[in-house]
N, C-alpha and C positions, 0 to 999 in steps of 0.2 A: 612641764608643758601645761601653762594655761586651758582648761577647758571650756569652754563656750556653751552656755545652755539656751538652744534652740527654742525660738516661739512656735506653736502649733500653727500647723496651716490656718490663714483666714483671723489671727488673732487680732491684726489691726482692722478686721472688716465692722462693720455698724453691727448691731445685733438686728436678725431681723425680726423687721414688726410683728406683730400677731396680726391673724386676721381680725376682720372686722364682724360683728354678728350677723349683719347682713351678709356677707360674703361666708360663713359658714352656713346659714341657712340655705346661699344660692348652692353652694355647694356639695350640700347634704339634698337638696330634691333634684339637680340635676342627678346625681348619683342614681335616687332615688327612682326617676323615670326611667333611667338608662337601663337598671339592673329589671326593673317591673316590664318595660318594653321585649327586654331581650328571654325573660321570662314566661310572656306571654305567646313570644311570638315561636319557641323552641318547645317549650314542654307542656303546659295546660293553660287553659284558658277557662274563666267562668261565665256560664249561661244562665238567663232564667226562662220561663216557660213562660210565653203569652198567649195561646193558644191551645183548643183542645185539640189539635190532629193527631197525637200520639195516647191520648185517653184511652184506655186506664192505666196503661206504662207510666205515664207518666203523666202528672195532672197541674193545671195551669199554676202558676205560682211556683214551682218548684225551680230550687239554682242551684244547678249543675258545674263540676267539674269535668273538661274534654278534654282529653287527652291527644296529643300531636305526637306522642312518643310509640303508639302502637301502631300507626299508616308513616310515620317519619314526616317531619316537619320540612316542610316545600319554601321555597325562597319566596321573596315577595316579587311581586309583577310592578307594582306601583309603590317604587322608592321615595317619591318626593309626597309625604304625608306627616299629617301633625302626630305626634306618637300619644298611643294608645287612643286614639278614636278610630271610627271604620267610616263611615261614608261625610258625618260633620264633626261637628265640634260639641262640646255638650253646653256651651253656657248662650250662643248665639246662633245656634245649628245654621253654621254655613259650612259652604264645602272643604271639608278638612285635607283636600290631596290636592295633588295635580299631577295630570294622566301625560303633560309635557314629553314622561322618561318613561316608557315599559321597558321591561327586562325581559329574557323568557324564564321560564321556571324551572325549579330544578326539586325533587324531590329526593329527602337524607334516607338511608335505609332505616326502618322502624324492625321491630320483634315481632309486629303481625302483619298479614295482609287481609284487604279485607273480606271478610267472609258474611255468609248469609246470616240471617238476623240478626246481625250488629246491630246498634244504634246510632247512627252517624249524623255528625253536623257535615253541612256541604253551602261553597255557595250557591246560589239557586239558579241555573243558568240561562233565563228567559230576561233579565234584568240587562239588555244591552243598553241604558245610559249610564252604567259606570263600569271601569275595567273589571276582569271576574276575579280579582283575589279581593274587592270590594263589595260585590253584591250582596244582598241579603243572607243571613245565613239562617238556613232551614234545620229541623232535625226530625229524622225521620229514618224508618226500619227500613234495612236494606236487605230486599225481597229474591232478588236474583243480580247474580253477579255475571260476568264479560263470559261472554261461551256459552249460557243459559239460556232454555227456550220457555220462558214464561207463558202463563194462558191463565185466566179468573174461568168457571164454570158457576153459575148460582153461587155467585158471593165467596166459591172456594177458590183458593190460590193452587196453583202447580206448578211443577216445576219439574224439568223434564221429563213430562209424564205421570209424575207422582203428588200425590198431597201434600200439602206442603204443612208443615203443625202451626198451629194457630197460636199465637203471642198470648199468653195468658189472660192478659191485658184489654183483647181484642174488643172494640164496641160496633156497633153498626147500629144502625137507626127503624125504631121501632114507633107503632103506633097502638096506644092504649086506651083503649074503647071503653068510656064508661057509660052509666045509664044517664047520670045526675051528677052535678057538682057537690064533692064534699070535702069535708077537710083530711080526711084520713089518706087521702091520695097523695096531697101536698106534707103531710107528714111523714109518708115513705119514702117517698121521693129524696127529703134531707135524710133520713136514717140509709137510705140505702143510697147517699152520695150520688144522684142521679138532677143534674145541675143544666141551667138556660146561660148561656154565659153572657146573649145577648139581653136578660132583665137585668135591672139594679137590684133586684134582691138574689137573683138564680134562682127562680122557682121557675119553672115549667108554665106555657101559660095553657089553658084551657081557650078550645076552640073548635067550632063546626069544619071539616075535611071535607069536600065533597067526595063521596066513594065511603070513605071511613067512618064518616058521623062526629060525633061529641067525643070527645078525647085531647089524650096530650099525645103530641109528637117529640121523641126523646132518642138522645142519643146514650145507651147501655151494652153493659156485658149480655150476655146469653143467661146467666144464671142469673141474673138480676129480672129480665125477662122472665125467666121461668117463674120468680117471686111475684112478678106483680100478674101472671096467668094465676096464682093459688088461692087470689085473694077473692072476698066478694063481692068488693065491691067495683068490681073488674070484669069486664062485659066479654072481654076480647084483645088479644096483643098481637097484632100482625107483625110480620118481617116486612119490610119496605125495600125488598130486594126488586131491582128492574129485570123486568123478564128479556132473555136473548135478543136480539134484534131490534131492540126498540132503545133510538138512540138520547142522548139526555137530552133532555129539553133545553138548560141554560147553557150550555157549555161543551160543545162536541169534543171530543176524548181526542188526545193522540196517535195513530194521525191523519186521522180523520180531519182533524185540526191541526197543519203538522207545526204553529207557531201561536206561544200560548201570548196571550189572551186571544188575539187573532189573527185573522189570516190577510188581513187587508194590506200588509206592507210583507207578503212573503211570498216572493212567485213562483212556488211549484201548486200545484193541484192539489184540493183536498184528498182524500182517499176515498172510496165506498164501505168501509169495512162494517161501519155503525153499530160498532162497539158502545159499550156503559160501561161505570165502573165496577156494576155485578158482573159483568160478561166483556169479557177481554180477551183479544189474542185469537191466536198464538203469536207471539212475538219473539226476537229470536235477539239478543245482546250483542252488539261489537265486542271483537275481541283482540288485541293489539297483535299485530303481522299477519289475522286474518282478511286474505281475500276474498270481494265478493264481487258478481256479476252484475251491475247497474239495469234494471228494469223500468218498466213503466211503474210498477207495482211496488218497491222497496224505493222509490227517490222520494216519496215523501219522508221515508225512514231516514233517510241518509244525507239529506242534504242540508241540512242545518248542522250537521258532523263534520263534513267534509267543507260547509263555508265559513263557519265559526268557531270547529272549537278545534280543530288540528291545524290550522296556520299556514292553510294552502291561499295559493297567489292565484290573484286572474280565476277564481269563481264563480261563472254567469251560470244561469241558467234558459233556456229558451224549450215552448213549446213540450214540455212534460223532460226537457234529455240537457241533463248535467253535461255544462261543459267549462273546461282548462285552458285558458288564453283561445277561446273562441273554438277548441278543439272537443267532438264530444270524450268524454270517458265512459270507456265499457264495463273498466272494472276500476276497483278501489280496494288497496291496504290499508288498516285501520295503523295509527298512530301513537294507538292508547285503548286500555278498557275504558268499558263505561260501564254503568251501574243502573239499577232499576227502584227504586224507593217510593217505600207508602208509608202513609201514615197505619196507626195502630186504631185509631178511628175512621173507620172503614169509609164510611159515610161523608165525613164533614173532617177532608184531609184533601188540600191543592197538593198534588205530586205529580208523578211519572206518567199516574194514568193520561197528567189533562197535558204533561208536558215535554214530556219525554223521558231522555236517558242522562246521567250524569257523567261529567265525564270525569277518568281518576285526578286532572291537577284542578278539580273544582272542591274534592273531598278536603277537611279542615282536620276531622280528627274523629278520634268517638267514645263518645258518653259515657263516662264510668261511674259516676258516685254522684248522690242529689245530697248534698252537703246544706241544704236549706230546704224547707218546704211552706209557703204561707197560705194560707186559706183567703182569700179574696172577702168572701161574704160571712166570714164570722165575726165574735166579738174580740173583744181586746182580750180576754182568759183564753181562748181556743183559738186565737190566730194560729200559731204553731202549729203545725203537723206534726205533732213529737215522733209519732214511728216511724215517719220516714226520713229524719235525718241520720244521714252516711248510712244512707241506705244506697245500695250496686246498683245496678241496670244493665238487664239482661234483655 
C-alpha cells in the first residue's frame, strides 16, 4: 500500500511579508500609549509641585508619584479624550476631550480609605467649564473627613473638639521687623530655605507695612520663626494671625461666600458667619446616607452639593428655600462623603477654607513618594534636591 506524504497546512500559501519599519514603529508606540494610558489611569500617576500651598511637606519643584491603588481607581466621566493629556494637548494646547459622552462613575475597591492627614490629589471642584474628572488637580492635606465637625481657633485646627496635630511641615505667615536693611537677613533667609516664589531670584523683598514698619513679610515654620526672633539683627517677628470676627479682606471664606471665586452667578444667600482662615467654624462634613434638615442657615452649606455634585434633577432655588421640580425640600440624604482640605501653608493655600468640601468621586489618589525634587533658584551643581529623592510623604 502506497503511502502519501501529506503537505503541512498553508504550504502553498505566499510567505508573508515582514512588516515594514514604519508599521513597527506605528505599532510599538501605539502599544506603547495603550499600555502608559491604562497605566496611568489604574495605578500611579506622576505629579510636580507648582506652587507653595503645601510648604514645607512639600516644596515647589518636587515630582511626585500618586497612587490610585490606596482610594481604588474610579472610571472616567469623559471617554471621548486624546490619551494621556487632561484638559489640552501639549504641543498646540487645544481642547483635548469632548464632553459630547459623560458616563457616571464608578469607583474599584482600593486597600485604604481615606483618612485624615493624608496627602491627597483631587479634582478641584469650583472649575465648572470642564467636566469634574478633567478639572484641575489640586494637592492638598486632608484635614477632616465625611462625619467630622471641623472648627480653626487662633490658627489652630480641630476636630471633633480636639487639637488636632500639626503637620510637621506646617507654615503660616510671618512678619519680621528689622531696624535697617542688611545683608545678613537676606542670607538666612537662603540658609534657612525661607523663599519669595513671586521674585526671580526668591529673595524675600524688603518693605514698609503700615502697622508693622520695615521688614519682610514670609511665609515659615514656627521654628524657623523662633530662629529669625534669636537673631540681632531682628527687631521683632509677629504671627499674622486674623483676629476672630474680622472677616478677609480679598476674598470672603466659605460660605460666607458659598461659590468660589464668587457669588455673582450663584443664587443662594451669602452667609453671616465672617469667618477667616485663622478663625473657622464649626463646620460639620456630609456623610453618605446622612439625613439633614434644610434651614435658612445650612443652604448655603448645601446647595452647591445637592445642585452639582450628587446628580439631582430639577434643582432651583428661590428666595433663601431649596427646591426639587419647583417642590421645596425639607430634608436631604447625602449621596457620598465629602472631604475638608488644606494646604500645609496655612497662609498662602486656595482650599476648603475659600471653597468648600470635596466630594469622594472628585478624590484622584494620594501622594506617596517625591521621586524627583528640583530647586527652581539654584545653580546647575545644586539643582538637585539630593535628600529628598524617594523620599515618602506623610
Amino acid at each position: 500500500m502506497a503511502l502519501f506524504k501529506t503537505k503541512p497546512y498553508g504550504a502553498n500559501a505566499a510567505p508573508t511579508k515582514p512588516k515594514s519599519k514604519t508599521r513597527e514603529w506605528t505599532d510599538s508606540l501605539v502599544f506603547a500609549i495603550v499600555a502608559a494610558t491604562l497605566i496611568r489611569w489604574a495605578t500611579f500617576e506622576a505629579y510636580t509641585i507648582p506652587t507653595p500651598s503645601m510648604e514645607d511637606t512639600l516644596l515647589v519643584g518636587d515630582y511626585l508619584f500618586v497612587s490610585k491603588l490606596h482610594y481604588g481607581t474610579i472610571t472616567p466621566q469623559t471617554p471621548l479624550q486624546i490619551p494621556l493629556t487632561h484638559q489640552t494637548d501639549p504641543i498646540f494646547h487645544l481642547k483635548s476631550y469632548s464632553d459630547l459622552i459623560q458616563l457616571p462613575t464608578f469607583r474599584f475597591p482600593g486597600f485604604s480609605e481615606i483618612k485624615r492627614n493624608d496627602v491627597v490629589v483631587f479634582h478641584v471642584p469650583f472649575e465648572l467649564e470642564y467636566p469634574a474628572d478633567l478639572r484641575t488637580n489640586y494637592i492638598k492635606r486632608c484635614v477632616a473627613i465625611a462625619g467630622d465637625k471641623l472648627e480653626i481657633k487662633d490658627h489652630q485646627l480641630y476636630i471633633n473638639g480636639q487639637a488636632a496635630p500639626n503637620p510637621a511641615g506646617l507654615q503660616s505667615k510671618y512678619f519680621i521687623r528689622i531696624p535697617e536693611a542688611n545683608d545678613e537677613v537676606v542670607a538666612a533667609f537662603r540658609a534657612q530655605r525661607v523663599v519669595d516664589y513671586q521674585q526671580p531670584n526668591g529673595d524675600p523683598v524688603l518693605s514698609e507695612v503700615p502697622g508693622y514698619g520695615l521688614g519682610y513679610e514670609v511665609d515659615c515654620t514656627p521654628a524657623v520663626a523662633a530662629y529669625f526672633k534669636q537673631q540681632p539683627y531682628v527687631k521683632e517677628v509677629i504671627a499674622e494671625t486674623i483676629p476672630a470676627g474680622q472677616p478677609e479682606i480679598n476674598q470672603a471664606v466659605f460660605p460666607d461666600n458659598p461659590d468660589y471665586p464668587t457669588t455673582l452667578n450663584f443664587p443662594g444667600a451669602p452667609g453671616l458667619h465672617h469667618w477667616n482662615k485663622d478663625n473657622y467654624g464649626p463646620i460639620a462634613l456630609p456623610k453618605k446616607g446622612e439625613t439633614v434638615e434644610l434651614t435658612a442657615d445650612n443652604v448655603p452649606l448645601y446647595y452647591k452639593i445637592i445642585l452639582r455634585y450628587e446628580h439631582n434633577a430639577g434643582i432651583t432655588m428661590q428666595g433663601g428655600v431649596i427646591l426639587q421640580n419647583g417642590k421645596p425640600l425639607k430634608t436631604y440624604t447625602f449621596k457620598q462623603n465629602y472631604y475638608f482640605m488644606m494646604g500645609d501653608n496655612r497662609h498662602d493655600s486656595l482650599d476648603s477654607r475659600f471653597w468648600g468640601f470635596v466630594p469622594e468621586d472628585h478624590v484622584v489618589g494620594k501622594a506617596v513618594l517625591i521621586w524627583l525634587s528640583v530647586d527652581p533658584y539654584a545653580d546647575f551643581l545644586h539643582k538637585v534636591r539630593w535628600s529628598r529623592l524617594f523620599h515618602t510623604i506623610n
